[in-house]
C-alpha positions as CSV (number, residue, x, y, z in Angstrom):
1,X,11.4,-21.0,-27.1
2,X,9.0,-19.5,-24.2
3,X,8.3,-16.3,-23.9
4,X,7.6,-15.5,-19.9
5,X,6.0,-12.1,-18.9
6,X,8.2,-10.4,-16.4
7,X,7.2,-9.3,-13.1
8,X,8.4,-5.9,-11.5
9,X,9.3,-5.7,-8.4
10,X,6.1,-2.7,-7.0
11,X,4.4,-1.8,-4.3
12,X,0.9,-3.5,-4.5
13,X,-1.7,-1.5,-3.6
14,X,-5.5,-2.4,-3.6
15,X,-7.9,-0.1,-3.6
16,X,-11.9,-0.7,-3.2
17,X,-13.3,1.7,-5.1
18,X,-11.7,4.2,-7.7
19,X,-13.9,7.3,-7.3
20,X,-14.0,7.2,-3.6
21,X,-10.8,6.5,-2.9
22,X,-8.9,9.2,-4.9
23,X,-7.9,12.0,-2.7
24,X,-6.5,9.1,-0.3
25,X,-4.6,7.3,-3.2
26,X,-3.3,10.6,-4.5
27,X,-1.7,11.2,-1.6
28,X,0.0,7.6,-1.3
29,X,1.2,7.5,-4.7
30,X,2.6,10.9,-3.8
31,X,4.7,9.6,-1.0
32,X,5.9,6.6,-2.9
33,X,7.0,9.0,-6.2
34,X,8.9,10.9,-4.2
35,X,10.7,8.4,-2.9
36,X,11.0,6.5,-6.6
37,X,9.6,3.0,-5.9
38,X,7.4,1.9,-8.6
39,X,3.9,1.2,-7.7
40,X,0.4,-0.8,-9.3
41,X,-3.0,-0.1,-7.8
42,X,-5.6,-3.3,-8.5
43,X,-9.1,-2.5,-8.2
44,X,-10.6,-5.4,-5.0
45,X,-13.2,-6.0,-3.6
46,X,-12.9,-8.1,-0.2
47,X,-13.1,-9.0,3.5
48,X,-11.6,-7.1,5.7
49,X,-9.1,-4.4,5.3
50,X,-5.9,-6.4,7.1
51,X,-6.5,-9.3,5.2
52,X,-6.5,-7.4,1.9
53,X,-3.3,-5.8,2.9
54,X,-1.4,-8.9,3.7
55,X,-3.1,-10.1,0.3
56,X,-1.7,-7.1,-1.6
57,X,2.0,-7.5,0.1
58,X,2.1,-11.5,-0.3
59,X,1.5,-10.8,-4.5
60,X,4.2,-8.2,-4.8
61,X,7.5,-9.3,-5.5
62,X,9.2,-6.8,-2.7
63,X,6.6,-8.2,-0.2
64,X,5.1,-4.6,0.4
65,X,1.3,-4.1,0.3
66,X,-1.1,-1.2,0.8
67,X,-5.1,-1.3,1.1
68,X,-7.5,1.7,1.0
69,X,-10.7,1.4,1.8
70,X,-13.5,3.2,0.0
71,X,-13.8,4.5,3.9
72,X,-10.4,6.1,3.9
73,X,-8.8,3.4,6.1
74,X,-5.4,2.8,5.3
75,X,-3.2,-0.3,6.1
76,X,0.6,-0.2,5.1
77,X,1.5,-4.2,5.5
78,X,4.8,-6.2,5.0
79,X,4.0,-10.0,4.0
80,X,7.0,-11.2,6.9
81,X,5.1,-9.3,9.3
82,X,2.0,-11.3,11.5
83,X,-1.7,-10.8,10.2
84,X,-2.6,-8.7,12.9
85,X,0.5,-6.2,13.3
86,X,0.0,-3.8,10.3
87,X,3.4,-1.5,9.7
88,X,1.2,1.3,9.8
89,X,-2.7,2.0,9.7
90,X,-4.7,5.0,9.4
91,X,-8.5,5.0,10.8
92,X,-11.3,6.4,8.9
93,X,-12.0,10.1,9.9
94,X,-8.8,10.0,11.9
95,X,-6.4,10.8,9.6
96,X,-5.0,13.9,8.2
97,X,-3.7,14.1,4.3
98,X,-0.4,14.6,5.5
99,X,-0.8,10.8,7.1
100,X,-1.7,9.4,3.9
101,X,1.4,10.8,2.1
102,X,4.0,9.5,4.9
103,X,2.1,6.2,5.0
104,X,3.7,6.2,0.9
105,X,6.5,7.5,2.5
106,X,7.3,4.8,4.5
107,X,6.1,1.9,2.3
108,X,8.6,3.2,0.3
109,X,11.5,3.6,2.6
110,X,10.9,0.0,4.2
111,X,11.7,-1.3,-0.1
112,X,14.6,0.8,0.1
113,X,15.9,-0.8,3.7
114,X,15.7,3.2,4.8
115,X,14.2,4.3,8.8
116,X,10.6,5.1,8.6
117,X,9.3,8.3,9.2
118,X,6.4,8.6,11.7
């Protein structure tokens, strides 16, 4: 008999570095608890920030992916949706915290087929 690991369906999120990243994935994971979708964060390091977000939604099983940069940039992508058309994206310096949390918000609400919040 063969034993297979089982994979839960989460939001993906990668995240470049730990440390920097922090107050930015606090706030995320904030957004996502509160709407009760289950979540991993991955530590990569890659190219640029949409193609790690496509990356992070093409691995997870409910399609949905989120990168944060050591920057702050944030990049909320759905693995149906074109390369270059993120759901939702928040600049560097740009964004408030507030942002951050309905960026988890939403990635959450677009797993539970719910309107998005912006």
């Amino acid at each position: 008999m063969r034993v297979f690991e089982e994979i839960k369906p989460a939001v993906k999120i990668y995240c470049e570095d730990n440390d920097s990243v922090k107050p930015f994935l606090k706030k995320v994971c904030e957004g996502l608890e509160e709407e009760g979708v289950p979540f991993e964060i991955n530590i990569k390091h890659g190219e640029e920030p949409e193609y790690m977000a496509i990356s992070a939604s093409r691995e997870s099983r409910i399609n949905i992916g989120i990168f944060i940069g050591k920057d702050g940039i944030c990049i909320l992508q759905h693995a149906k949706m074109p390369y270059s058309m993120p759901i939702m994206k928040i600049y560097p310096n740009l964004g408030i915290t507030d942002e951050y949390r309905m960026l988890g918000t939403n990635a959450a609400r677009l797993a539970k087929n719910m309107p998005l919040k912006f």
